[in-house]
DRENZA-218925 format. One line per field, with one value per residue (C-alpha): residue number from 1; residue in one letter; y, x, z negated. Coordinates in nm, 2 decimals, m for minus. Example, Ala and Ser with C-alpha at 12.3 -4.5 7.8 and 13.67 -1.06 7.14 Angstrom:
BEGIN
pos = (1; 2)
code = (A; S)
north = (m0.45; m0.11)
east = (1.23; 1.37)
up = (m0.78; m0.71)
***
This chain:
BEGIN
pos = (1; 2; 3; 4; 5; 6; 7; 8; 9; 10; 11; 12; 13; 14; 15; 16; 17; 18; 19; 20; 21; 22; 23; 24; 25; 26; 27; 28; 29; 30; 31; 32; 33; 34; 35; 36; 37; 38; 39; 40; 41; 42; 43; 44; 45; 46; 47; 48; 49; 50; 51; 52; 53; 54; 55; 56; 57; 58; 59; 60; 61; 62; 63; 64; 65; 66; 67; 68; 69; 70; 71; 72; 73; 74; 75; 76; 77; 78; 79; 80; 81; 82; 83; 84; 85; 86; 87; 88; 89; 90; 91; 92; 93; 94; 95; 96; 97; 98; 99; 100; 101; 102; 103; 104; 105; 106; 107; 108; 109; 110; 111; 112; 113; 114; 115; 116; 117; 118; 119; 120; 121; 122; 123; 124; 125; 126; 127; 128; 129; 130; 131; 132; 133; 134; 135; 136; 137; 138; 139; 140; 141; 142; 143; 144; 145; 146; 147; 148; 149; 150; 151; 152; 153; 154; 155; 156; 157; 158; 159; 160; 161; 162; 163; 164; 165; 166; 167; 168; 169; 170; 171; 172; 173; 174; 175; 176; 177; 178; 179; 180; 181; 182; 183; 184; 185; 186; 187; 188; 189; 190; 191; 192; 193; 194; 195; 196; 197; 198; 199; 200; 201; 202; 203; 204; 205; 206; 207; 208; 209; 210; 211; 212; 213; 214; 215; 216; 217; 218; 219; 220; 221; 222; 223; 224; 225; 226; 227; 228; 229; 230; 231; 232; 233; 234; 235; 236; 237; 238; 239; 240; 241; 242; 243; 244; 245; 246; 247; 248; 249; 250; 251; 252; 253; 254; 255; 256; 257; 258; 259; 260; 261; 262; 263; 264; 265; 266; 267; 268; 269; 270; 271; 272; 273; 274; 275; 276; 277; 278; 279; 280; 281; 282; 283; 284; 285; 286; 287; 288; 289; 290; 291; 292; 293; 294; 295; 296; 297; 298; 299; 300; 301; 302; 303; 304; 305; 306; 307; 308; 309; 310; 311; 312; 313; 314; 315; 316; 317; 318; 319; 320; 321; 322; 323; 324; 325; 326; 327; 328; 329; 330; 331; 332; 333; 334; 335; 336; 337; 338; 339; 340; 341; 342; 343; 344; 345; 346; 347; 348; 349; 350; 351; 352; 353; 354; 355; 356; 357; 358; 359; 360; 361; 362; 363; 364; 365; 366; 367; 368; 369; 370; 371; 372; 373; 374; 375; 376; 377; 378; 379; 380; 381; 382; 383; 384; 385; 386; 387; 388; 389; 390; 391; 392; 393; 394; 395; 396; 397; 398; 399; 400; 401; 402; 403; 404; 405; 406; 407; 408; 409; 410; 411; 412; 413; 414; 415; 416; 417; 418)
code = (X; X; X; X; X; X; X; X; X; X; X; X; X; X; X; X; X; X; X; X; X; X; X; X; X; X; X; X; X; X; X; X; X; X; X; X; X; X; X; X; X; X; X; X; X; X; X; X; X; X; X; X; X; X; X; X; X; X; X; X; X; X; X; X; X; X; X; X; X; X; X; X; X; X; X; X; X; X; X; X; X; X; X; X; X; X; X; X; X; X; X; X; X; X; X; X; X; X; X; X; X; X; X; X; X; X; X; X; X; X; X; X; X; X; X; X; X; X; X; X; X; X; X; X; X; X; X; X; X; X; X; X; X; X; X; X; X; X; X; X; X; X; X; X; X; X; X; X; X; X; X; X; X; X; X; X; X; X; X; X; X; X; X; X; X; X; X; X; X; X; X; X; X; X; X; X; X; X; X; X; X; X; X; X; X; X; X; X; X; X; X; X; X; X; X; X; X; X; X; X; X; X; X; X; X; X; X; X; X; X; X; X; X; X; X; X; X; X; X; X; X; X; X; X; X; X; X; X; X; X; X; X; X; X; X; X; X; X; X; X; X; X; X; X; X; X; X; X; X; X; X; X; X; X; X; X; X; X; X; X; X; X; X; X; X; X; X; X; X; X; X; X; X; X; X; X; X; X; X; X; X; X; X; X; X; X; X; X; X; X; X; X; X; X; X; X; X; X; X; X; X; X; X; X; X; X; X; X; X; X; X; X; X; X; X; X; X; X; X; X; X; X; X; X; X; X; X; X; X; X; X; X; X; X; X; X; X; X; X; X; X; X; X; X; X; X; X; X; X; X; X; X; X; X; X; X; X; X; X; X; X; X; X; X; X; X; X; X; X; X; X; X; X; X; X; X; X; X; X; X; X; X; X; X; X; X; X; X; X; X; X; X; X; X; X; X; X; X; X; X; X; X; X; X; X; X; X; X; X; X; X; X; X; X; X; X; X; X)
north = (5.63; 5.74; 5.98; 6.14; 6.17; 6.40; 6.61; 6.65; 6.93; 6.84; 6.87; 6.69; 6.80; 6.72; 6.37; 6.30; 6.45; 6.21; 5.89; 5.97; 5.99; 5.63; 5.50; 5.61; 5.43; 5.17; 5.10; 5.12; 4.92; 4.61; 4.74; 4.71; 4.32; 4.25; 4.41; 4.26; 3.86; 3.93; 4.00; 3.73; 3.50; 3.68; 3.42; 3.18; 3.22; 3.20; 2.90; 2.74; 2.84; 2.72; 2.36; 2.20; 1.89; 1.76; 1.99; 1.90; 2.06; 2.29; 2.38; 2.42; 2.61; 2.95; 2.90; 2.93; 3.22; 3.42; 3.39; 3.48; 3.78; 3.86; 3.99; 3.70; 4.01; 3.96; 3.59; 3.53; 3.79; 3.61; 3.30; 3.41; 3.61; 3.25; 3.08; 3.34; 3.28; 2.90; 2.80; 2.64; 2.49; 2.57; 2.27; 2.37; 2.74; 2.63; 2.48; 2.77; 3.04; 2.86; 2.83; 3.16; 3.25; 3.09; 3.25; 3.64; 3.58; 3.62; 3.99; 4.04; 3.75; 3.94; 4.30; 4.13; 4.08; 4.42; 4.41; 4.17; 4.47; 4.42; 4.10; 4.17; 4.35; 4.07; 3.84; 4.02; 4.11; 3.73; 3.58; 3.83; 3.76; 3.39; 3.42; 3.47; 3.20; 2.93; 3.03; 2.98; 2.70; 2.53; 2.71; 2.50; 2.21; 2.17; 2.36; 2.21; 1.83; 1.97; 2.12; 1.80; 1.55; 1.82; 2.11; 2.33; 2.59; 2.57; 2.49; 2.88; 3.04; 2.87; 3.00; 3.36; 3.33; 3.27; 3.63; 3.80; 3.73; 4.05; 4.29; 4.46; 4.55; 4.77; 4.95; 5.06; 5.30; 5.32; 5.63; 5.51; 5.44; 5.79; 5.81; 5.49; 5.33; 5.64; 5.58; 5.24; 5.24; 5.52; 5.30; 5.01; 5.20; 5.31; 4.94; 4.90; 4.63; 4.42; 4.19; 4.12; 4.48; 4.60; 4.36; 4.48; 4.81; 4.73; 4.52; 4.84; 5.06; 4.85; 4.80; 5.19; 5.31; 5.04; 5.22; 5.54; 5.40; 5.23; 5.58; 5.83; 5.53; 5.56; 5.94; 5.98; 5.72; 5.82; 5.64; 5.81; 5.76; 5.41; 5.40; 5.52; 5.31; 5.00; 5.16; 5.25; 5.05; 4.72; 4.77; 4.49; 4.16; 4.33; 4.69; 4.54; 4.32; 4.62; 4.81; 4.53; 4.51; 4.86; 4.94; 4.62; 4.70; 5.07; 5.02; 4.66; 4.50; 4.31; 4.27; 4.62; 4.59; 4.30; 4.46; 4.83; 4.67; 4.45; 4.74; 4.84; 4.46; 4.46; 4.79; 4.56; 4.82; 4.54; 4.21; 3.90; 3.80; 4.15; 4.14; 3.83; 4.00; 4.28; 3.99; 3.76; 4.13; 4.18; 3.81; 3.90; 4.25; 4.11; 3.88; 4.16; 4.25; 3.92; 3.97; 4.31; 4.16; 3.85; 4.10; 4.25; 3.92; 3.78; 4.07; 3.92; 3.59; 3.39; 3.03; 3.13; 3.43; 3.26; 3.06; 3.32; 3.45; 3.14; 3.09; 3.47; 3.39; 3.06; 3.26; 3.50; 3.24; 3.05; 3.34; 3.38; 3.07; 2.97; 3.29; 3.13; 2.80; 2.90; 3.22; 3.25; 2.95; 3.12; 2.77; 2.72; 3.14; 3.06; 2.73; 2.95; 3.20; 2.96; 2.80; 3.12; 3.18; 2.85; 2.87; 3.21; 3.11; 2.89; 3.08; 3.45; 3.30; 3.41; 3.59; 3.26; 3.05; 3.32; 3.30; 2.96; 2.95; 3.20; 3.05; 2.64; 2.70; 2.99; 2.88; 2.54; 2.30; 2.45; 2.39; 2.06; 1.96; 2.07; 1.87; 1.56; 1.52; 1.67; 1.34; 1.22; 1.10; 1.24; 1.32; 1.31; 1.27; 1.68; 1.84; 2.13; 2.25; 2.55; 2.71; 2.57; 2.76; 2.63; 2.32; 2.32; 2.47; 2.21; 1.92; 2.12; 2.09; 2.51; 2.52; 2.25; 2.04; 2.20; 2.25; 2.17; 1.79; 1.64; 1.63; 1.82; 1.74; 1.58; 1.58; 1.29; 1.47; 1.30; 1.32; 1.07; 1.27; 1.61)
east = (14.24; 13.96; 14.14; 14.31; 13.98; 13.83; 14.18; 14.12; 13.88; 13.52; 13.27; 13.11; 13.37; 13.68; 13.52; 13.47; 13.87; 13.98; 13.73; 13.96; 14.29; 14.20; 14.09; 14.39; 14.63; 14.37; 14.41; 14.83; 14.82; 14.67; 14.90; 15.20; 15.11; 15.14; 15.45; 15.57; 15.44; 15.58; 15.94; 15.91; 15.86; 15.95; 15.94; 15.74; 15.36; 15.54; 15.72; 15.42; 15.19; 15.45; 15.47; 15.16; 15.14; 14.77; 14.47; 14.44; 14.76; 14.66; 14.34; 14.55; 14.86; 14.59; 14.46; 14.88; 14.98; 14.67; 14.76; 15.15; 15.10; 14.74; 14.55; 14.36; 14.38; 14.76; 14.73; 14.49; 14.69; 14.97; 14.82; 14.72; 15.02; 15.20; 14.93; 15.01; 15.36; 15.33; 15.45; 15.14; 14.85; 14.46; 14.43; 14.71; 14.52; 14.19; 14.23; 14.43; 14.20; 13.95; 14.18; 14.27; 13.92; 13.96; 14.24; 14.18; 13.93; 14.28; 14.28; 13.92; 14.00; 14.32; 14.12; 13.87; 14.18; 14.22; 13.85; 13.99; 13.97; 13.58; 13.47; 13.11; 13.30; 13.54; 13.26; 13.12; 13.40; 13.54; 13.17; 13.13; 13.48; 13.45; 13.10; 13.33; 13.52; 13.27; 13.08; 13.41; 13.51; 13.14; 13.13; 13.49; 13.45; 13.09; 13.24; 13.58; 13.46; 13.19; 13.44; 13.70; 13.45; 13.22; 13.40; 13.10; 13.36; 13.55; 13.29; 13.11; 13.49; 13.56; 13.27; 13.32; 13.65; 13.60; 13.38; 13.65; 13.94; 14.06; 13.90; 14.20; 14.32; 14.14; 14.31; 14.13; 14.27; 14.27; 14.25; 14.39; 14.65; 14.80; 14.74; 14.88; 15.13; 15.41; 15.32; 15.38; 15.67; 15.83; 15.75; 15.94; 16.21; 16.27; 16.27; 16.54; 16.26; 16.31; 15.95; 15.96; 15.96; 15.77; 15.48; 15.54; 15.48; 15.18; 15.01; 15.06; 14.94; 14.65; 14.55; 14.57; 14.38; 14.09; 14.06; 14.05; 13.83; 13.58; 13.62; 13.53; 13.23; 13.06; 13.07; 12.93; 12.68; 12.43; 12.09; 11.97; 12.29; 12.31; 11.94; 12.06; 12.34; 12.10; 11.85; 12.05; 12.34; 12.26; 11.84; 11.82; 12.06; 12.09; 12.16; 12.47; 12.62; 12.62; 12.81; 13.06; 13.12; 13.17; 13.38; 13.62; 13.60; 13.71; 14.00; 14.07; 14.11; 13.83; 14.05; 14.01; 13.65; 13.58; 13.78; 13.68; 13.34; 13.46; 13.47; 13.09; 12.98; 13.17; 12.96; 12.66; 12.55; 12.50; 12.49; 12.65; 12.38; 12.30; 12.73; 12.72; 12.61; 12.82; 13.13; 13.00; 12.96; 13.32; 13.42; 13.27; 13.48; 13.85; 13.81; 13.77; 14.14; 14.26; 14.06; 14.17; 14.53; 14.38; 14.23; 14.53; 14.73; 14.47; 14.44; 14.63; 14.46; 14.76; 14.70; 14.89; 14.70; 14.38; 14.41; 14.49; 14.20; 14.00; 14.14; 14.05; 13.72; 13.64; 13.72; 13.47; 13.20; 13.27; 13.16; 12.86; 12.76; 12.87; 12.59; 12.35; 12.35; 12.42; 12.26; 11.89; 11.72; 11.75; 11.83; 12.09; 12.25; 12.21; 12.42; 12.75; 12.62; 12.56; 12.88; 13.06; 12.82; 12.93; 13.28; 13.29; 13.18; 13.45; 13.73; 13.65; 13.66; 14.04; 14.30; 14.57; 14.23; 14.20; 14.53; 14.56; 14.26; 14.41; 14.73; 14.60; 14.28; 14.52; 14.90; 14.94; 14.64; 14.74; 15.10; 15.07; 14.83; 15.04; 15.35; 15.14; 14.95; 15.26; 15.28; 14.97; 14.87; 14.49; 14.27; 14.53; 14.25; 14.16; 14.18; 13.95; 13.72; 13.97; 13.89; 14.00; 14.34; 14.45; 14.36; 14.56; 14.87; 14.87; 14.85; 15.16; 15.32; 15.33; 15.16; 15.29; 15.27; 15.65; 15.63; 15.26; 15.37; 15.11; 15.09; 14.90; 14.62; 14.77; 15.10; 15.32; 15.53; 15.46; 15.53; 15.82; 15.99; 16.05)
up = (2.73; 2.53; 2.39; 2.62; 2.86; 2.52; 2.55; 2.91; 3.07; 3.06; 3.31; 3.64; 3.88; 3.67; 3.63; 3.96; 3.98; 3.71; 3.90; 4.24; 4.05; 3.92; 4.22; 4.39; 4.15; 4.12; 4.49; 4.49; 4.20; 4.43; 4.71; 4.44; 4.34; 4.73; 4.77; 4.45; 4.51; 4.87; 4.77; 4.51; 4.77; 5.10; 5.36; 5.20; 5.30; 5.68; 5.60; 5.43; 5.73; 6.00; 5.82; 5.81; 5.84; 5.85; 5.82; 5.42; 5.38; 5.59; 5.39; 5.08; 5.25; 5.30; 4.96; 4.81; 5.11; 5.06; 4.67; 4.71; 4.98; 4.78; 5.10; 5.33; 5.60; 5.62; 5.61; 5.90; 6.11; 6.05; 6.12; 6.45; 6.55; 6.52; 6.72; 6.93; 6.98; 7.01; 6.70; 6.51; 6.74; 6.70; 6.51; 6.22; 6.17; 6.16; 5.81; 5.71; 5.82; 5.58; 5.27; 5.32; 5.20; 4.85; 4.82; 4.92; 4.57; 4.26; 4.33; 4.16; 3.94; 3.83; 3.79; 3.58; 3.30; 3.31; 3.05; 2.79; 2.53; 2.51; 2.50; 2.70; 2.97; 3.00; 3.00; 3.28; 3.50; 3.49; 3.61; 3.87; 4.02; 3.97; 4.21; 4.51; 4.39; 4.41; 4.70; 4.93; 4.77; 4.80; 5.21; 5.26; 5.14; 5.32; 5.66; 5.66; 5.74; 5.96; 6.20; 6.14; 6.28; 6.47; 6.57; 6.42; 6.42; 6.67; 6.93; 6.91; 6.91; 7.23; 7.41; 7.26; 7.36; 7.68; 7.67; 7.52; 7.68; 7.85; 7.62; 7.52; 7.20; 6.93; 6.64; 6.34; 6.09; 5.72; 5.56; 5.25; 5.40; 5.39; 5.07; 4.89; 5.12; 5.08; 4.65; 4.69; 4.90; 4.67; 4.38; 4.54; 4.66; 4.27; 4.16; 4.47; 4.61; 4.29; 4.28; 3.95; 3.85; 4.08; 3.97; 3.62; 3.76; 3.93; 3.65; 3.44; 3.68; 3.72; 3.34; 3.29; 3.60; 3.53; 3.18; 3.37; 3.62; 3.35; 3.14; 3.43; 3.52; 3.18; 3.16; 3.52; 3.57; 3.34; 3.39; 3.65; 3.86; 3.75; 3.94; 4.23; 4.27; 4.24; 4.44; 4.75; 4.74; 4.58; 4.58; 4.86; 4.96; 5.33; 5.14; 4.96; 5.27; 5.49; 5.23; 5.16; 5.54; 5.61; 5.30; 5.45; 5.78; 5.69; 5.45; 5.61; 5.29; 5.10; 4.82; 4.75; 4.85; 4.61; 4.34; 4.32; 4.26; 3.87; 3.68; 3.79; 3.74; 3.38; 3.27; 3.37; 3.62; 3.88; 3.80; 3.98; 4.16; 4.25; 4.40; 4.60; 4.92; 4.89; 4.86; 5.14; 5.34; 5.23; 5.37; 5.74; 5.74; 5.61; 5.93; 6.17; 6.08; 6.24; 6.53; 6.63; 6.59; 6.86; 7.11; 7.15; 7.15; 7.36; 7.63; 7.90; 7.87; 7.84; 7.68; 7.34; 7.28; 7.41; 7.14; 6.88; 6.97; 6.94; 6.60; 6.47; 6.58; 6.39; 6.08; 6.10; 6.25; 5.95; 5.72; 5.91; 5.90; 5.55; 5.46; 5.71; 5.50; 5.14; 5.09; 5.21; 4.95; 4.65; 4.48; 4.69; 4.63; 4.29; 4.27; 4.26; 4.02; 3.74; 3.79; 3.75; 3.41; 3.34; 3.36; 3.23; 2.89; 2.85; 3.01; 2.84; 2.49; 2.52; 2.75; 2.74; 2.93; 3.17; 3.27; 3.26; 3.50; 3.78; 3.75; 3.80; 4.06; 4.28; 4.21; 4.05; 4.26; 4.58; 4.57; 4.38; 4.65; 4.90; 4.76; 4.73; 5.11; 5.30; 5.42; 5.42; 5.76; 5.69; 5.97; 6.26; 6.50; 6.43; 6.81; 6.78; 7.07; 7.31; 7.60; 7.92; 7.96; 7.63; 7.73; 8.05; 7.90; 7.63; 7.94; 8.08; 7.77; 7.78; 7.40; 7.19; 6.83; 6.72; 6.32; 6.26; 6.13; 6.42; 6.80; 6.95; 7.19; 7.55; 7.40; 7.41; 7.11; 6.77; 6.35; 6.39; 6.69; 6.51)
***
């Protein structure tokens, strides 16, 4: 890559040309692994989500669909568009809209491979992605009991709910869009929608535009520019959320947001620490996705879209408030920072360790978790806080427990009956 950025025409301009080429196949690259896990296992993240049996397996079900469709947007909107159509109750998505954060974290954790040519890079890249990791894993497992035993969660949605219902629905567009969606759709059309190829495709696409993208980085950010960046974009924790949040909210995918920002942490232009709030900005905008999809679910204020709604909204109160509690003592911000150093020094020492780590925390302990409390009859008593309408169609027996493995609240239907 080296090379062939020496054979290419010098100057500012034709490196900021050759930084927007790799960006762009940087970005379909990430859109190819979704399409490419997705036909691998087409159908399964909606038949894991519609089969949940207690909220444990719940938990772990968003952690395993977020990792096989590799966006948390598309999880959580598809969540809620099967709250929304009666399927799943309140109680079933909850869990999932939290696992679903753990999850949305293997894109960046997969990017970060992409530096296993240079050992410090590698180093770099692996800790900064694993940051993400442990702060939503550390946020879960505190919030997830919390809302079991004192609906911390659901409580708030409710009462938003309640002021939003009727707001209409809200579309926001994606410029990249335009640009990537017809490559990658060409690209799977070539492969005749084959997901094994196509993720071949993709994980070459995405090795060779990181080079690109780390090559055309080094040659423009000279020190001054490397200043700036710190200054203006990461200078303060408030500086670097905003940015996080409006890069997600305007290409409505933090995996993209997350990622585009590995190859910057690798170069040690910004350091983990210095990344977290531009993450934890990026966790608050993917769940704006899921809530456009509930306003407009919600606008009639029927009980099933009520609840979608209701369910969109514990996701993003959960990011707010998982920031609210973990990140203002420094001690406390720090706690996933050092784990990530931590672990990184064990899991960089080689490539097979780094896959072995994606593959067992994303793939292997969520579905062997799965396989092992399906049947667990763990925390049955769940019945989140829902707004009044929810309430009453669930008494009418309009919303029910079908396919969620539990009754739901006022419901005479139970596990042994289905």
């Amino acid at each position: 890559m080296q090379r062939l950025m020496q054979i290419l025409p010098q100057g500012r301009m034709w490196n900021f040309l050759y930084l927007t080429i790799a960006l762009m196949l940087f970005f379909t690259s990430l859109d190819l692994l979704g399409e490419g896990f997705e036909l691998l296992g087409e159908g399964a993240a909606e038949t894991l989500i519609a089969t949940t049996a207690n909220p444990i397996t719940g938990f772990l079900v968003g952690i395993l669909a977020t990792t096989i469709i590799q966006s948390s947007s598309t999880t959580t909107s598809l969540t809620v568009a099967i709250v929304a159509s009666g399927t799943i109750t309140p109680a079933a998505a909850i869990p999932i809209m939290l696992g679903a954060n753990i999850g949305t974290s293997v894109t960046n954790t997969i990017v970060a491979l992409g530096h296993y040519n240079n050992r410090d890079e590698f180093k770099r890249a692996f800790t900064g992605s694993m940051v993400l990791d442990y702060f939503n894993i550390i946020a879960a497992l505190i919030f997830l009991p919390l809302e079991l035993f004192a609906h911390i969660l659901s409580w708030p949605a409710t009462q938003l709910t309640n002021m939003l219902v009727g707001a209409g629905a809200i579309e926001l567009f994606s410029p990249l869009d335009i640009i990537v969606d017809p490559i990658a759709n060409f690209i799977v059309s070539l492969t005749q929608e084959m997901g094994w190829i196509v993720l071949i495709v993709a994980f070459g696409l995405l090795y060779f535009s990181l080079k690109g993208l780390v090559s055309s980085l080094k040659v423009i950010l000279d020190q001054d520019l490397q200043e700036k960046v710190k200054k203006y974009l990461f200078g303060s924790w408030w500086q670097a959320m905003l940015f996080g949040l409006g890069i997600t909210i305007a290409v409505q995918s933090s995996s993209i947001t997350t990622s585009v920002i590995v190859p910057i942490i690798a170069l040690g232009i910004v350091v983990a620490l210095q990344a977290l709030p531009y993450f934890l900005g990026a966790n608050i905008g993917t769940s704006t996705t899921a809530l456009l999809a509930a306003l407009s679910l919600g606008s009639d204020g029927g009980a099933e879209g009520t609840a979608a709604l209701m369910v969109a909204l514990v996701h993003m109160i959960f990011d707010i408030f998982a920031i609210i509690l973990l990140f203002p003592i420094q001690k406390i911000r720090e706690i996933p920072v050092w784990l990530a150093n931590k672990t990184g020094d064990v899991v960089t020492k080689s490539r097979v360790a780094a896959i072995i780590y994606i593959a067992a925390i994303f793939y292997l302990l969520p579905f062997g978790g799965i396989w092992l409390t399906r049947d667990w009859d763990v925390a049955t008593f769940y019945e989140p806080t829902v707004p009044e309408q929810v309430e009453a169609a669930r008494e009418e027996g309009d919303i029910n427990g079908e396919n969620t493995g539990k009754s739901a609240p006022h419901n005479s239907q139970t596990k042994d009956s289905q």
